[in-house]
N, C-alpha and C positions, 0 to 999 in steps of 0.2 A: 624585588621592590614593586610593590603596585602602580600603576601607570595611573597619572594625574593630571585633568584636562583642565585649564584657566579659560576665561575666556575677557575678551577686550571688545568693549564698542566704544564709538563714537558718532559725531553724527559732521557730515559736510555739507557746507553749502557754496555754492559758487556765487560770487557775488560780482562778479563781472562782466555783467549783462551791460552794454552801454547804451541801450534803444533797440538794437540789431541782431543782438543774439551774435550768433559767430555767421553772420552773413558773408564775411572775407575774414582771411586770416589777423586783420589788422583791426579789424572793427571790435575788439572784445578785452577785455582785462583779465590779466590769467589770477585773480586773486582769490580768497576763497576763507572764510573763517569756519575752525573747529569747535564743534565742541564736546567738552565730556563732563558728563555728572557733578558736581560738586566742584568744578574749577575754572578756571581762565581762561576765557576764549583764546584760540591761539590765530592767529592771521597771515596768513602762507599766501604765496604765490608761484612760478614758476622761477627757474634760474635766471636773470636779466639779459645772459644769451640767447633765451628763448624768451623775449620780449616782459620776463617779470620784473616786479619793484623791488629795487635793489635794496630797499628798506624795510620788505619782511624776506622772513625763512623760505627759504625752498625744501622740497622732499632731497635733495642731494646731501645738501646739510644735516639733514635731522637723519637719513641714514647713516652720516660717519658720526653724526651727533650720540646714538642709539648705540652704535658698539662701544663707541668712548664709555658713555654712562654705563652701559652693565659692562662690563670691564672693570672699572670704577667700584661698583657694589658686589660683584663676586670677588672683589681683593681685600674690599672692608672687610667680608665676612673672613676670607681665609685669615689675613692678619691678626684677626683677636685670636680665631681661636688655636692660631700657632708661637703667639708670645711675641708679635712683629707689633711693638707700638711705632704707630705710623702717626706724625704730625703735620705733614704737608705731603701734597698731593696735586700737581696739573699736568695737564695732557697739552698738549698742540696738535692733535692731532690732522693727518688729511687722508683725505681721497681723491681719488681718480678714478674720471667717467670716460668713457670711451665710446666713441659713434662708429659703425661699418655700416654697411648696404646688407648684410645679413641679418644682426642680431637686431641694430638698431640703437640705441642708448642702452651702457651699464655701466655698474659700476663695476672698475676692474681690481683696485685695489685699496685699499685702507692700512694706514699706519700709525699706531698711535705713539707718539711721542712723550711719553711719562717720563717727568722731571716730579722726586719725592724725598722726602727727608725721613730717617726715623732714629730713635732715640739709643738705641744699640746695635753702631753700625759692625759689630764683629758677625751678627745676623744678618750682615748683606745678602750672599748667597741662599739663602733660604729665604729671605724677602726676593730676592730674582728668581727663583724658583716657584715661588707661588704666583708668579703673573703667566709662567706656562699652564698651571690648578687652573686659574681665574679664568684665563682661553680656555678650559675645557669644560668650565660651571654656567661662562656665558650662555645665555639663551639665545641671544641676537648672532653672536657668533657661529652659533651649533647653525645658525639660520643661512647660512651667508654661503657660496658655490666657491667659496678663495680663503685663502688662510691671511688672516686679518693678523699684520705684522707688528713687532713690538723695539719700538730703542728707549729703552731704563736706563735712565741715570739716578742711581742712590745716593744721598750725601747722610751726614749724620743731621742730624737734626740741632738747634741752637736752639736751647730751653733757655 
């Protein structure tokens, strides 16, 4: 298979300039809006441990957010084209960040918690089997230095 390169921009700006710049650790607002092409500004800040607004997203978030979602859409694909009609689908998922004097801030692990329904539950197994496919189709997964964990519960679905 021929190797295939995508590429992603965006543009950042820091908008937390309060008069001071970062004169002191306290003088500045960690906030900051995105944007990309043809959509919705998105408006981020730090984690509110780390003095952000507890009323937008942080980068922590949208990392376990990122594997949740492609997760998500390499299972949609697998699903059709294995005969898995899937009708519902949520994650809870979480993460954990870990601080030391060495590394510094990381993320240490991720768990998604998929709660799903589908229409022929005798295809359980083979619906839990394609979320081990979906972990090895993910891109953000292939991305990640930890094996990003999985708890599925399957029900039948109520048509």
């Amino acid at each position: 298979m021929m190797n295939k390169l995508h590429h992603y921009t965006m543009r950042l700006v820091w908008t937390g300039n309060r008069g001071e710049g970062t004169a002191t650790y306290r003088s500045y607002d960690r906030s900051y809006t995105i944007s990309i092409n043809n959509k919705a500004d998105f408006y981020g800040t730090a984690d509110p441990v780390f003095r952000g607004d507890p009323t937008k997203h942080n980068p922590e978030e949208l990392f376990v957010m990122s594997l949740s979602s492609c997760h998500l859409l390499s299972y949609l694909h697998l699903c059709a084209v294995n005969g898995i009609v899937l009708t519902d689908y949520e994650d809870d998922a979480k993460g954990s960040m870990e601080e030391d004097d060495v590394k510094g801030g990381y993320i240490s692990d991720v768990t998604l918690n998929i709660t799903m329904r589908i229409t022929d539950i005798s295809k359980k197994k083979l619906a839990e089997e394609l979320h081990h496919q979906a972990n090895k189709l993910c891109f953000i997964a292939n991305s990640v230095n930890f094996q990003v964990k999985h708890n599925i519960t399957i029900l039948a679905s109520i048509l």
